[in-house]
N, C-alpha and C positions, 0 to 999 in steps of 0.2 A: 587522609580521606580523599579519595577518588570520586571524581563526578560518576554521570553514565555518558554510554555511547547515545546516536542518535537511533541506532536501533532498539535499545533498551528503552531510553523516554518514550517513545515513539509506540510500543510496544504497550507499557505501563497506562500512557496515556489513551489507548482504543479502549483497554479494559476498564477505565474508569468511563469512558464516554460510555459503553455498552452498558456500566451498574446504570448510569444519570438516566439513559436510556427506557428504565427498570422502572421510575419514575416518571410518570408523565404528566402527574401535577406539578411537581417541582417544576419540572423542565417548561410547561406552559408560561408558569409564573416566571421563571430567569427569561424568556423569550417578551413577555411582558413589559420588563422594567427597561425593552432596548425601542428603537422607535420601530413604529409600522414597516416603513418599507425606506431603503435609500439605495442607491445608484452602485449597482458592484462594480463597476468599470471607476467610478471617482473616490470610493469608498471602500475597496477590495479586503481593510483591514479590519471591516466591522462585525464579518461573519465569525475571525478568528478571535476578534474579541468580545464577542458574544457566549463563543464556545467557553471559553475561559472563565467567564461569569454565570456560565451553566455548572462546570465542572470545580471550579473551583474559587468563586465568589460571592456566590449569594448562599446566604445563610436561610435556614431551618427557625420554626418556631425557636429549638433549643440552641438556636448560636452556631448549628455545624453545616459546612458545605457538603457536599457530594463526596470529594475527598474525604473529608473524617467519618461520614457517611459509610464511605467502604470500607473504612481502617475501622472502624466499629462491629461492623458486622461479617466479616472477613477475613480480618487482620492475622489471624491465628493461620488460616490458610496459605496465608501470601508469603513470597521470601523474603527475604530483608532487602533484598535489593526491591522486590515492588512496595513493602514497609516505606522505605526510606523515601522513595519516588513518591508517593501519597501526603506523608508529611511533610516535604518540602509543598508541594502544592498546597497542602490544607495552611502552612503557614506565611504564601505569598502575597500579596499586596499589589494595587497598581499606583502608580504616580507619574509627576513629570521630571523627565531626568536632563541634565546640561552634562553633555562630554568633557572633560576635563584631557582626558589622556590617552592615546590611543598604545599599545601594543598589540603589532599585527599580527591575525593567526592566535593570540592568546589573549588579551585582556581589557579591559577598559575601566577607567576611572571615570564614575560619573558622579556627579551632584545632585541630592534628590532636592529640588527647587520646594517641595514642602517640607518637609524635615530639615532642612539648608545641613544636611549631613554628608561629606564624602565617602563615597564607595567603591570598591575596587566588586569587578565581575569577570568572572570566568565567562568568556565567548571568543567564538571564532568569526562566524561568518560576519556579523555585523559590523566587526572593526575594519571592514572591507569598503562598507560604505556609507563611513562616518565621521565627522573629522573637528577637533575641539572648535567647541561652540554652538553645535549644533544642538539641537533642542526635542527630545520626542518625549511622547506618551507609552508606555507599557507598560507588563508585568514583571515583578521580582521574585525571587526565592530563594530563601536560604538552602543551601546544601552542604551540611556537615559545616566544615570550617571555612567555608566559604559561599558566594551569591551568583546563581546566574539566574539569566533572563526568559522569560517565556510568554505565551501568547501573543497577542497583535501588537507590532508595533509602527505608532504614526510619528512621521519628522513633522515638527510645526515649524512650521515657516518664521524667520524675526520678527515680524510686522505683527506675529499673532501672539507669541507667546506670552506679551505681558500680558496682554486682554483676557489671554484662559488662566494664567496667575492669579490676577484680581478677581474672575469669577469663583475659580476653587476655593481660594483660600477665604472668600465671602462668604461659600457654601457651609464651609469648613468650621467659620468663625460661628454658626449656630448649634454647633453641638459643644455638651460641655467637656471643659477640660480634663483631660488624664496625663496620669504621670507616667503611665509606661510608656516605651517605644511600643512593642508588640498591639498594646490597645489602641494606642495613634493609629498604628499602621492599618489595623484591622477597622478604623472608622473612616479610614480613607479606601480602602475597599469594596465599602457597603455603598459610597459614592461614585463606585464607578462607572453604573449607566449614565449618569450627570457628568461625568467628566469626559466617557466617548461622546457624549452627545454633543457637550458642548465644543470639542474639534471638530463635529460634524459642522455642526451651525458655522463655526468660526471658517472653513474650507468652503461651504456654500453661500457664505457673503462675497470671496472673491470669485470674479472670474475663471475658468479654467486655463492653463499656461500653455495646452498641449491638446491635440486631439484625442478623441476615444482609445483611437488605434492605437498612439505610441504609449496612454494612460493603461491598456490593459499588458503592453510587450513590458511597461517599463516593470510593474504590478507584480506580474510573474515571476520576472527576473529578482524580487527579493523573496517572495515566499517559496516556504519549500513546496517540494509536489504535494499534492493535495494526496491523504490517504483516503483509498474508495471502501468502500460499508463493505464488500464482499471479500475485502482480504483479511477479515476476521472470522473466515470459516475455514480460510486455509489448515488442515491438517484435522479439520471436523469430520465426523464420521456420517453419513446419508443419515436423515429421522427415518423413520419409521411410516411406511404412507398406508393412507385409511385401505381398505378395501374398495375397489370399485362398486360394489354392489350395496352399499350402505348409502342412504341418503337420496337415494337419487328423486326426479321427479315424478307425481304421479300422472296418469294419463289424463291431456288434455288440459295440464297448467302448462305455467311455462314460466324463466326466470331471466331477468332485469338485473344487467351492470352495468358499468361507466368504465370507459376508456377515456383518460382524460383528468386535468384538462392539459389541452394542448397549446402552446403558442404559437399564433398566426400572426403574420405581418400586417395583414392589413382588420383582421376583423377582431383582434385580439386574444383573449383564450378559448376553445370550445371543447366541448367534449363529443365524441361518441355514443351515443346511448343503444345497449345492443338489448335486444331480448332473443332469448332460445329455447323452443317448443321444448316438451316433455322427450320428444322423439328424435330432436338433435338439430333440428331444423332452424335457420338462424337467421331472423328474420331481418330486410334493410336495414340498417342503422339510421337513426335520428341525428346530426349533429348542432349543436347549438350551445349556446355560453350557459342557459340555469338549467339547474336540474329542473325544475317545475315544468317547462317547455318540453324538456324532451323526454319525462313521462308522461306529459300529458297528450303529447303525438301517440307512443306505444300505447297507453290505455285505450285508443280511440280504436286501436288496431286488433286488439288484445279484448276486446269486449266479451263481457259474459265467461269471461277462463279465470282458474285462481291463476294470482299473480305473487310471485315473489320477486324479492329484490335483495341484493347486499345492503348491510348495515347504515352504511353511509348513506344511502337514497333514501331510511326508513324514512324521518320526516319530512322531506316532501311527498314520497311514495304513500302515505299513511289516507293522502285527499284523494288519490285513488282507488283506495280499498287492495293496495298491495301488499302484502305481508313479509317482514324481514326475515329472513334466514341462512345461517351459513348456503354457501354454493356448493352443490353436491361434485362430486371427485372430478366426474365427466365434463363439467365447466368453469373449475378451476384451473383446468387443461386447457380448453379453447380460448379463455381470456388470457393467458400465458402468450398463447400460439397469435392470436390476433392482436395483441399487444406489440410481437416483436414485424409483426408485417403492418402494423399504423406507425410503427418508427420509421419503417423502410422506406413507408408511402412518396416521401416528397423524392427518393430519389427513382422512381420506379422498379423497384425488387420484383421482378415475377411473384407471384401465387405458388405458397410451397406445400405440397400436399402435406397432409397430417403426420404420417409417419415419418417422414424427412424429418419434420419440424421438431418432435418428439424427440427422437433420437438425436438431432443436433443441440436442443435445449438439456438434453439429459446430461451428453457427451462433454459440453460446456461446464458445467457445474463436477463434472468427476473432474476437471481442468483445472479448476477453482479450487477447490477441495486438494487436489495435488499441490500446485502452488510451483510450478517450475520455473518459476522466475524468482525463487529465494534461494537457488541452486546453482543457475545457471546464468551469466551476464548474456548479451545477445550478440556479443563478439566469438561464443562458443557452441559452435556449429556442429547441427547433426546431419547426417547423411539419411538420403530419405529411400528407398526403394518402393515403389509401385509396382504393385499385381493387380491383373484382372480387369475392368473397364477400363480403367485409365492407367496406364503402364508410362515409366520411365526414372531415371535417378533425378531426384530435388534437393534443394539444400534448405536448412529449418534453421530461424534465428528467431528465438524467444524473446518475446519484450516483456518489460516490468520489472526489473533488477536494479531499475535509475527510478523506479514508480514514477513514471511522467505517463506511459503508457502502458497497457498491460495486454498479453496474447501471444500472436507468433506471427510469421511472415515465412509463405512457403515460395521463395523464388523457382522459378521457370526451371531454371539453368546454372551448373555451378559456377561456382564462382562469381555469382553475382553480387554477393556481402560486402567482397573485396572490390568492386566495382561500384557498387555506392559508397563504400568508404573512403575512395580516393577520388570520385568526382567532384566537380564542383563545376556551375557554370562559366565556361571561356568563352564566350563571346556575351554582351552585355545584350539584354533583351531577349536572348535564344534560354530556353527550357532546359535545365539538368535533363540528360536520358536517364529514367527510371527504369532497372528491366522489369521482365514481366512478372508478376508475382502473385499471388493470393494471400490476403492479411486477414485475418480475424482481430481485433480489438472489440476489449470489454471495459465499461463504466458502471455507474450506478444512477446514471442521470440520462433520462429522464425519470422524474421519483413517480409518474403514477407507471411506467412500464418494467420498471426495477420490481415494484413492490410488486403489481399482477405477476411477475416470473420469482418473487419468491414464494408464492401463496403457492406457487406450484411445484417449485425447485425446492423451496426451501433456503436460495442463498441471492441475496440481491443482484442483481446484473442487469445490463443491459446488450446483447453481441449486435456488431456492426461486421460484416462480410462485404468486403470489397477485394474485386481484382483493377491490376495494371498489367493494359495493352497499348502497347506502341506508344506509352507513354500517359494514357489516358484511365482514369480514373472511372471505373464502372462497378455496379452492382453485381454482385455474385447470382449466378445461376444456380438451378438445383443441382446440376453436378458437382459446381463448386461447394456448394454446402454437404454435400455428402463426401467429398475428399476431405474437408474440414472435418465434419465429423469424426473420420476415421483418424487423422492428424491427430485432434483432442485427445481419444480415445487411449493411443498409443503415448502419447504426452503424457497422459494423465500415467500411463500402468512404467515408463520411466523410470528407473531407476537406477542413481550412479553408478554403482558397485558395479551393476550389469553391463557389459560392452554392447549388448545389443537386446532388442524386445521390437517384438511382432503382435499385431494386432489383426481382425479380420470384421469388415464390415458388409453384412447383406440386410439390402433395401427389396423387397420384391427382387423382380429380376438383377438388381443390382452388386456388384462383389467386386470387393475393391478388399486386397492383402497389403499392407504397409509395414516394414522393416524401419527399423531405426537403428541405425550406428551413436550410438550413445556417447556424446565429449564427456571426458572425465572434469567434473566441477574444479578449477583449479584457486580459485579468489574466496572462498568463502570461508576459509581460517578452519573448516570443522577437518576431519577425517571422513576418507571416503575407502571403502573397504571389506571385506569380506566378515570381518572381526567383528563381535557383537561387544564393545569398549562396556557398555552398561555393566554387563555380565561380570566383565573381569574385576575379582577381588582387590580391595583396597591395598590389603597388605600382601605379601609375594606367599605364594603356595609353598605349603610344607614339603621337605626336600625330603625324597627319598631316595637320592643319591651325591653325590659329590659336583658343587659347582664349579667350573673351570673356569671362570671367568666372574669379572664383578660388577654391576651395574654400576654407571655413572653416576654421582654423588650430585653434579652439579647443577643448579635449579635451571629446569628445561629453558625457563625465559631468556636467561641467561644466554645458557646452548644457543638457543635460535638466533637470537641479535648476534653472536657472536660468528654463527655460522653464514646470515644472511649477509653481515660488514660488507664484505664487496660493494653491493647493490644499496648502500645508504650514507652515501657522499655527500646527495643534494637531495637529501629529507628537509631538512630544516628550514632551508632559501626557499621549497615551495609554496603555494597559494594557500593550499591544507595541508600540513604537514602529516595531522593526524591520520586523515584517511590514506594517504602516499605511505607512507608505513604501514598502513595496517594491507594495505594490495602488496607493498613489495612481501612484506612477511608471509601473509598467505600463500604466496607462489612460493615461498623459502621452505614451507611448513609441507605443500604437496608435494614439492621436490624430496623431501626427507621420507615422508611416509613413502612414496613411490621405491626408493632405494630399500629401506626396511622392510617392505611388504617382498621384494625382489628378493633378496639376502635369504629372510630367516623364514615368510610363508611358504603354505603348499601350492597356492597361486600364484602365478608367476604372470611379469607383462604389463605391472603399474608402470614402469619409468615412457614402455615403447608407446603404453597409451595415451601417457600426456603429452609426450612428441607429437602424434595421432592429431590431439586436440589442438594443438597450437601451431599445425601443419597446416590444419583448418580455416585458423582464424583470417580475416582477412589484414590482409602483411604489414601495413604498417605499424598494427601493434602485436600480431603474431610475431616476425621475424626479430625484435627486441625480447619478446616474451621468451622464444625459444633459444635466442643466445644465453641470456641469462640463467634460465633453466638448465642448460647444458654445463653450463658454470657450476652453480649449484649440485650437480648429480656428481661432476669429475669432485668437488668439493666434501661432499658427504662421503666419497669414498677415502680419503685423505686419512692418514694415520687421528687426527685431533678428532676427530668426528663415528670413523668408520665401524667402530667397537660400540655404540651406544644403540642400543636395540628398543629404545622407547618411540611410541606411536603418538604424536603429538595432535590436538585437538583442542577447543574450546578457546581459541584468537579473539582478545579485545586487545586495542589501545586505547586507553585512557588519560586524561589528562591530571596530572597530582594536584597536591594543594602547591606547590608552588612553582605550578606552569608549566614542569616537564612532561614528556609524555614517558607513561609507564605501559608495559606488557604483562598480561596476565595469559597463562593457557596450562594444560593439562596433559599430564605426559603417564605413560603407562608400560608397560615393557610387556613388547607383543609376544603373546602363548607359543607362537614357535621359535621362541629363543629361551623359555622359559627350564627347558633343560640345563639347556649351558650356564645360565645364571643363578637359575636358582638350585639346581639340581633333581630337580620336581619331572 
């Protein structure tokens, strides 16, 4: 039995957040049973385990979480592999665990302090920074034939752990006894808003040991990246939008929304409150902390006109004689558009005319929807050519591939990737030189400006536009959001296979042509190619002539580690082993195809193009990459290799049940060799 990757959990577990989602009674009530409000800078580990007791903790009238929840009403649709991922959650439990044993990179022995039961767990990262005797609070799950860890987890300090001891197991001592493990475990589950809370308690009796500052660098540095709400629409298709002529208002009312609220430093949260005439006309905004306040400003304004409002305002709006109703097409647009310039506000972002705004909010979301940072790392650089108002070559580095951030950065000038990659400050007190750049980065927070650009997009986000000059961090102007756009645009239409894709964007008088030199994706374990691999039959095509040759017998996983050896000397001794395998393999696996594709397609110019890409990158880790890969190519040409006409795809490393790492992938013998082999 093999675990999963972090991509696959990772994956499995957005699908389950998005069912819990689906619920929003549940999900009030699991947010119910956690406290009001605590400190995320001293606390960072409560929202993750909150989530966890949304998805997979709190129980249903009928005894089932969210988890079996989905495995009930889905379960026929889903694969085995998100089957499995489901049931392992629907069967985990949280408690307090004592470190017994560390193996680095693969395992840990820990002691469940309720159950006084030893356990062996399949984990990597944690055993990084852990070390017997140590003491925490998490989640567990069995997986196949063996347990790993999941949701939030807190280290309790010595001074506290007997004190949360004798409260649980006090707790514990009022419900009655059962004889199974499974029932124990599961009534230590139903405990576990009482059991976060009480580390809460037990952490906010002592002092804090460290300031905010180092409390939230330390915070980060254990949790993974946080995944954002909009990278579940990745590879979604646009809905369907209303007609603009449906809904709109009639002459002489006018309609009431909220922007908001927002966090201020000194006056606390306020909101916005806009209203906009029949005829488009948009009158001051109100700001202020209640809704009641700042309809009852607009009403004073608004006298004698029907009034509408969104949903949310209905009851307070209701003491004004406002009337609730969807926002018609036309100002579900404008609070979209006014949403992303009240984000901009505290840095002073100029005023972007509507059609700008439009088009870079549209452009964004075909970005989204693309998803080119599951493609492309941000060491793998496109060549940019400029036409038309703004002319000159740029260099493009996509972020989101590490999900710490997500977007692209269009520097100045090239070779400036290679130039932040090898800076660092030399003299103590003096500023890294930045070159000059334009960055687009997307989030999902702020949630009241997220949601206003999905009522309109359709996909949560929030974009931030900034350039660097001379070092200095400034707000994009309308030019710059219109070279974004077209950037997005041409991002979004992208495509591996293709060596290059053009794009063309007009504003009014504005026309800006953009070329991309396209990097060939070399890290992402899939195939990249002209070959439509779905298509190709399972079993080999009926010969209708004599085969010369005979396909290799020997199972691809096999082939590839065999082939890759060189480059996996010092897999083992590294920090992550698993992932250091699964990059060296992936370069092993496009170095193959690029030869294959060279050899026996009608396309020719894979091998010069990942040269191409890695010509690109910037050097420190391009000129390793390209050694290597050069290795690799003279390699596949080699009598042990050079006869094998399969197209290799579908790269996991996995970890076994007894702690090795295993390879799985999928190999196919590509249609222009299929003469020779098959006779077909």
């Amino acid at each position: 039995m093999t675990t999963w990757t972090a991509h696959a959990f990772a994956r499995g577990l957005a699908a389950l957040r998005q069912f819990a989602q689906a619920e929003p009674e549940n999900t009030r009530l699991a947010r119910a049973d956690f406290p009001a409000h605590w400190d995320p800078i001293r606390f960072p580990w409560m929202d993750t385990s909150l989530l966890a007791w949304t998805l997979h903790g709190r129980e249903d009238a009928e005894g089932r979480t969210a988890a079996d929840r989905q495995l009930l009403t889905a379960g026929a649709r889903l694969s085995r592999a998100e089957r499995s991922i489901l049931q392992a959650l629907a069967a985990s439990w949280c408690s307090i665990f004592e470190v017994q044993d560390v193996q680095l990179g693969k395992s840990l022995r820990l002691r469940d302090l309720l159950f006084d039961e030893v356990l062996e767990f399949r984990e990597q990262s944690l055993t990084f920074q852990v070390v017997p005797g140590d003491v925490f609070v998490t989640w567990a799950m069995p997986a196949g034939d063996h347990l790993e860890l999941t949701g939030g987890t807190v280290v309790v300090a010595a001074s506290q752990h007997p004190l949360l001891l004798d409260s649980v197991r006090r707790e514990l001592g009022t419900l009655p006894p059962l004889d199974d493990l499974a029932g124990r475990r599961r009534q230590v589950r139903r405990r576990a808003p009482f059991l976060f809370r009480r580390v809460m308690e037990l952490i906010s009796e002592e002092a804090p040991s460290f300031d905010e500052e180092e409390a939230m660098a330390f915070a980060e540095s254990l949790l993974p990246p946080r995944r954002r709400a909009f990278q579940d629409f990745a590879g979604q298709r646009p809905r369907k939008r209303r007609s603009a002529s449906k809904g709109e208002l009639e002459e002489g009312s006018a309609y009431v929304f909220k922007l908001g609220p927002i966090d201020t430093d000194q006056d606390g949260p306020v909101s916005f409150y806009m209203a906009v005439e029949a005829g488009g006309y948009v009158l001051p905004p109100e700001c202020v902390a209640r809704d009641v306040d700042g309809l009852a400003a607009l009403a004073r304004v608004l006298k004698g006109r029907k009034v509408y409002c969104e949903s949310r305002l209905a009851r307070a709006g209701a003491a004004f004689g406002f009337v609730s109703r969807p926002a018609p097409l036309s100002i579900v647009s404008l609070r979209a558009h006014l949403a992303v310039q009240s984000y901009w506000m505290p840095r002073k972002a100029p005023r972007v005319p509507p059609d700008d705004m439009e088009a870079f909010l549209l452009a964004t979301t075909a970005l989204i929807r693309a998803a080119p940072w599951e493609l492309w790392t941000n060491g793998e650089l496109f060549t940019v050519t400029l036409e038309g108002r703004v002319k000159g070559t740029r260099e493009l580095s996509v972020m989101g591939n590490g999900e710490a951030e997500f977007g692209f950065s269009l520097f100045d000038r090239m070779g400036s990737a290679d130039r932040v990659a090898r800076s660092s400050p030399a003299v103590p007190g003096v500023d890294m030189l930045i070159p000059d750049a334009l960055g687009l980065t997307l989030d999902d927070t702020p949630a009241w400006a997220s949601k206003a650009i999905q009522q309109h997009t359709g996909v949560p986000f929030v974009p931030d536009l900034l350039r660097v000059q001379r070092n200095k961090l400034l707000p994009g102007d309308v030019e710059d959001m219109r070279v974004a756009t077209a950037i997005a645009l041409a991002l979004a239409e992208a495509r591996p296979e293709d060596a290059t894709t053009e794009t063309e964007l007009r504003l009014g008088d504005f026309h800006l042509r953009v070329k991309l030199e396209v990097p060939l994706p070399l890290l992402t374990g899939f195939y990249v190619g002209k070959v439509d691999l779905a298509s190709i039959p399972l079993q080999p095509p009926k010969s209708s002539g004599k085969a010369t040759r005979k396909v290799p017998q020997r199972k691809v996983s096999e082939t590839l580690l065999d082939f890759a050896r060189p480059l996996l000397e010092d897999i083992e001794s590294s920090e992550s082993p698993q992932e250091e395998l699964f990059t060296v393999l992936a370069l092993a696996l496009s170095a193959w195809n690029a030869v294959v594709q060279d050899k026996w397609e009608p396309e020719k110019g894979w091998v010069e193009r990942a040269r191409a890409t890695l010509r690109r990158m910037p050097r420190e880790d391009g000129e390793l990459m390209e050694k290597d890969f050069e290795l690799l190519v003279a390699r596949k040409k080699q009598r042990d290799f050079a006869d094998d006409p399969r197209l290799l795809t579908g790269l996991d490393v996995v970890i076994r049940h007894n702690g090795e790492l295993g390879v799985q992938l999928i190999g196919v013998v590509t249609p222009g060799a299929w003469k020779e082999f098959f006779g077909a």
